[in-house]
VOLOPA-467924 format. One record per residue: x, y, z of N, C-alpha, C in turn; residue in three letters; residue number from 1. Coordinates in steps of 0.05 Angstrom, whole numbers. Layout:
REM residues N
     nc1     nc2     nc3    cac1    cac2    cac3     cc1     cc2     cc3  rest   nr
       X       Y       Z       X       Y       Z       X       Y       Z   ALA  NUM
...
END
This chain:
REM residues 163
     nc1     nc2     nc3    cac1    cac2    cac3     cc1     cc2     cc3  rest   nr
      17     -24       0       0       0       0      18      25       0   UNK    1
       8      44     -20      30      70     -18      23      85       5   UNK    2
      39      97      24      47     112      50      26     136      40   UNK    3
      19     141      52      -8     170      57       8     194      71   UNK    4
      20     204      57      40     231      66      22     255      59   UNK    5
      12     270      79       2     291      81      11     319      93   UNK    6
       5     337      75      22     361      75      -6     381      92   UNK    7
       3     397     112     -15     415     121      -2     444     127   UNK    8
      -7     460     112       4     481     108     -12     513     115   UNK    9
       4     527     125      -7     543     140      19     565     148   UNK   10
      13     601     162      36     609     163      33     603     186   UNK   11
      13     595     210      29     584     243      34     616     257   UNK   12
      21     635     251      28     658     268       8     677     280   UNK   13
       8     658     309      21     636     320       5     619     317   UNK   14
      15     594     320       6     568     328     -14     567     349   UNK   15
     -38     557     344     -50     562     361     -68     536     371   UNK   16
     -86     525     388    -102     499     393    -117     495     376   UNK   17
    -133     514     355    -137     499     330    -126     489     310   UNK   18
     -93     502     307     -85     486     291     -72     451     308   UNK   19
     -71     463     325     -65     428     340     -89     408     344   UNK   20
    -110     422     340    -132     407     335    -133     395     314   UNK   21
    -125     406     293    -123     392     258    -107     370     259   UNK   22
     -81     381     266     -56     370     262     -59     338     286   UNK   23
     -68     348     307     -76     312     319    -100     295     297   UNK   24
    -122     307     290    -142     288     280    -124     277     242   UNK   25
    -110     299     231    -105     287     209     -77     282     212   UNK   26
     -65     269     241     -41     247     246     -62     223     235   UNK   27
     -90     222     253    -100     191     247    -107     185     232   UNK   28
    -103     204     201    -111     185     176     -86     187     167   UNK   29
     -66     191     166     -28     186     147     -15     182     157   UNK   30
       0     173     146      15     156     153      43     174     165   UNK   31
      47     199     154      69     212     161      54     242     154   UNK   32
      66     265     171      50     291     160      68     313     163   UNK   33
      69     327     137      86     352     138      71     376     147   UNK   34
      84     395     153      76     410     172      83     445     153   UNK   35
      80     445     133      89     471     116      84     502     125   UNK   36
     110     517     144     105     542     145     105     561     118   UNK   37
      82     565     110      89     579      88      99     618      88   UNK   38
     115     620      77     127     649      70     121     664      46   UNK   39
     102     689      54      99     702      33     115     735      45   UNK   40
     130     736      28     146     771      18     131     788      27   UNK   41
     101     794      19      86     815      25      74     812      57   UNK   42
      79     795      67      61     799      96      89     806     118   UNK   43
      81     819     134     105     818     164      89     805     186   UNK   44
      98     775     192      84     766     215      91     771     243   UNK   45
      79     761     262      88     772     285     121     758     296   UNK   46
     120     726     279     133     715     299     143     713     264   UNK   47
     178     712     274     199     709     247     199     676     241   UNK   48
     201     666     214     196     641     204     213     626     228   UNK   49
     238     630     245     252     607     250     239     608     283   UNK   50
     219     621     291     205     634     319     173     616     313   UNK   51
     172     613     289     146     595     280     146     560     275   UNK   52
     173     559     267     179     524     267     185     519     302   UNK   53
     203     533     305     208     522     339     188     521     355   UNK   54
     165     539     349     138     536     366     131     512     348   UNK   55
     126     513     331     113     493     317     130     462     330   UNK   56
     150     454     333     163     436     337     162     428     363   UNK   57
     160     440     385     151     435     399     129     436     414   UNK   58
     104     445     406      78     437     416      66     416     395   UNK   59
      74     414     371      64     382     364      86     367     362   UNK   60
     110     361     374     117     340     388     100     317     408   UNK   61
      86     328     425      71     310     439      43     305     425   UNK   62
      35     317     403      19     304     385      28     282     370   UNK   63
      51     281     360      66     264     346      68     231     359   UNK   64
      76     246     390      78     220     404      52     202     409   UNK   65
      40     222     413       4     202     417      -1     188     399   UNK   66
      -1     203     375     -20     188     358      14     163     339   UNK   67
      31     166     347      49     147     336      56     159     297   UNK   68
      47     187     299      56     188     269      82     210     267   UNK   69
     103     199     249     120     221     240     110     248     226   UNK   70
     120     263     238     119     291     233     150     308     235   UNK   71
     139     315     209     166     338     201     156     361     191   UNK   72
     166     383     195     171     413     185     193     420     165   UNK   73
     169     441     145     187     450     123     177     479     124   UNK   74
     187     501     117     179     520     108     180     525      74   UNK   75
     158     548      57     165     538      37     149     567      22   UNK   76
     159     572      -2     147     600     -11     134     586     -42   UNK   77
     120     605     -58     103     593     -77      79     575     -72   UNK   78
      79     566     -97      49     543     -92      60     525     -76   UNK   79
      33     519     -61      36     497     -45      37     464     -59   UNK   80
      17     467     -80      28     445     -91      61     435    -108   UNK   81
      73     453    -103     100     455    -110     108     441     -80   UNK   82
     108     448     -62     124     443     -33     113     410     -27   UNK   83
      79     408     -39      68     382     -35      87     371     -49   UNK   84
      97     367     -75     122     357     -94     142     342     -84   UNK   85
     152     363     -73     183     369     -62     181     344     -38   UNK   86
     155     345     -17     153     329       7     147     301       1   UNK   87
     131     299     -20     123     274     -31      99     263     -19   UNK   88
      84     291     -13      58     284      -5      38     272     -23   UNK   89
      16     262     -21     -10     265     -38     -25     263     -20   UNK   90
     -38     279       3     -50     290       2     -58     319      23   UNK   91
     -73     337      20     -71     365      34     -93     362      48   UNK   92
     -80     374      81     -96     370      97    -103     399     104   UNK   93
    -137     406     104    -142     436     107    -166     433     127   UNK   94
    -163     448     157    -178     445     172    -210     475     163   UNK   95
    -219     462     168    -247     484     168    -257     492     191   UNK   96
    -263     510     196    -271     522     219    -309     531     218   UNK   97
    -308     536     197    -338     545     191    -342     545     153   UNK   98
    -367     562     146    -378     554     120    -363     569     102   UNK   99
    -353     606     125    -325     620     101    -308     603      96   UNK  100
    -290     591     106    -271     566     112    -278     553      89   UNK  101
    -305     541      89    -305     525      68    -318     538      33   UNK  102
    -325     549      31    -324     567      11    -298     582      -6   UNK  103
    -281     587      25    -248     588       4    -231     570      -3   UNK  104
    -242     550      17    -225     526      10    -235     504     -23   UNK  105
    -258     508     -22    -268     504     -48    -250     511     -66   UNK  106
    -261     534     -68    -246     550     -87    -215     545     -92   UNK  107
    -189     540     -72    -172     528     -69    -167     493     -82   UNK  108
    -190     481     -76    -191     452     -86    -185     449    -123   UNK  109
    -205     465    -129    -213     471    -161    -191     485    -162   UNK  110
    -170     502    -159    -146     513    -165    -127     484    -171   UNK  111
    -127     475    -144    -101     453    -134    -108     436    -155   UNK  112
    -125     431    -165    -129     404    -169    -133     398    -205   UNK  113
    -130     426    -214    -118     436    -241     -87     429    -251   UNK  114
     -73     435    -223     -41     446    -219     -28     418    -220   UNK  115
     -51     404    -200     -31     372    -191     -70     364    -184   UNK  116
     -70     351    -204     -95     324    -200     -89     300    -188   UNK  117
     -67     297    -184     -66     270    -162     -56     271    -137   UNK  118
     -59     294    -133     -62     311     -99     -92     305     -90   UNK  119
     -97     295     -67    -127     300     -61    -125     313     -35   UNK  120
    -144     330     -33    -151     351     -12    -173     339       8   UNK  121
    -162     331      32    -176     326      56    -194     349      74   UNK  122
    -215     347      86    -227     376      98    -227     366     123   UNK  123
    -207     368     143    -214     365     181    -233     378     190   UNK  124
    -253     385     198    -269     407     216    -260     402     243   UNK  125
    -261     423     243    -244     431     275    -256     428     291   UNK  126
    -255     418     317    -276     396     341    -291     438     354   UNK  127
    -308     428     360    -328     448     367    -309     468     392   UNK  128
    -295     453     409    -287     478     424    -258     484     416   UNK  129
    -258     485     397    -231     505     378    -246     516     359   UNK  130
    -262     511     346    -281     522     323    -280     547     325   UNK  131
    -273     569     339    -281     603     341    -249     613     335   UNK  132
    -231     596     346    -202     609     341    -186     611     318   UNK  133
    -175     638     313    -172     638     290    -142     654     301   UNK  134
    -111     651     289     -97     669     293     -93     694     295   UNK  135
    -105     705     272    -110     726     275    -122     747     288   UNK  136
    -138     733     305    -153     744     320    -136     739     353   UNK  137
    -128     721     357     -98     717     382     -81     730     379   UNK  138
     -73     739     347     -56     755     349     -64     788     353   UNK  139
     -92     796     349     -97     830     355    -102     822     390   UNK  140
    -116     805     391    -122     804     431     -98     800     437   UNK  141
     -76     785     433     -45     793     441     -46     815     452   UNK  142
     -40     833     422     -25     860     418     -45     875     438   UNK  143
     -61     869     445     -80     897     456     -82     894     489   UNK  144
     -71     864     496     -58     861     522     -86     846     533   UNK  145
     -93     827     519    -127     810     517    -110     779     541   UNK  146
    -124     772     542    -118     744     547    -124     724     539   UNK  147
     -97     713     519    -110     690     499     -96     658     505   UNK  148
     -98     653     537     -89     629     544     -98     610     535   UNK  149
    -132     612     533    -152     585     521    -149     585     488   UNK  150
    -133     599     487    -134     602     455    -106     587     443   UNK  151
     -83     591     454     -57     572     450     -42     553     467   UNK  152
     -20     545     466      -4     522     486       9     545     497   UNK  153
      23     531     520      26     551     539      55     565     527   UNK  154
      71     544     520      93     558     504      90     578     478   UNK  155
      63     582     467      71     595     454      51     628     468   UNK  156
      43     624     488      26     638     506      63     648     517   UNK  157
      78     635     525      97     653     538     124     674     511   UNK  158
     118     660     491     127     670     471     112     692     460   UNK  159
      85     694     461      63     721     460      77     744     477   UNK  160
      75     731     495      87     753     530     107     768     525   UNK  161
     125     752     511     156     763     507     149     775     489   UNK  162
     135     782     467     128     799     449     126     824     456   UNK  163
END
């Protein structure tokens, strides 16, 4: 049987319990899962790409261990189905949070699947009490001095702080 390598890609800024919500439920369908910080030129995130793998690396470490699947980190600029390539994934794992979520991700599928048709696009929905968190929104309650403990791991709650 060919190995089910799944790429989940995302910029991680910050990492937050919904994305570790994804990233545990689509350990239990592959067999191995990449973890793609993606980098785009035009954005300035809060946390610098090598401030985003180290969080990343260590709060799904102990995901890794539970569910018994390898996990590795890449960062990667361009199409994502380019980085899926490179990893030797087939297939992309994209968590949904709600119906916007899934309306762009649509739209994303019918792109991907033009580019590389033998990529298939998985949809996680995110378990109900992560369903409201969104980074971006941890990241303005951050900045404005909010308290966003229920919202991340604690390491990356003390990496907020230091911000």
């Amino acid at each position: 049987m060919k190995d089910r390598v799944g790429f989940y890609p995302g910029s991680f800024d910050p990492v937050t319990n919904g994305h570790l919500d994804v990233i545990e439920r689509a350990c239990r369908l592959v067999d191995s899962l990449v973890v793609g910080v993606g980098v785009q030129a035009t954005k300035s995130p809060l946390f610098d790409l090598d401030e985003r793998m180290d969080l990343l690396q260590v709060t799904v470490a102990p995901v890794a261990s539970r569910t018994g699947t390898e996990v590795s980190f890449i960062h990667f600029e361009g199409l994502m189905v380019q980085a899926c390539r490179r990893v030797g994934a087939n297939i992309i794992v994209r968590g949904l949070r709600d119906t916007t979520d899934y309306n762009y991700e649509m739209q994303m599928v019918g792109m991907n699947a033009q580019m590389a048709p033998d990529l298939q696009t998985v949809f996680v929905p995110s378990s109900p009490h992560v369903r409201h968190i969104s980074a971006t929104l941890v990241r303005q309650i951050a900045q404005m001095g909010g308290d966003v403990s229920a919202f991340v791991p604690n390491r990356v709650l003390q990496a907020l702080n230091d911000k």
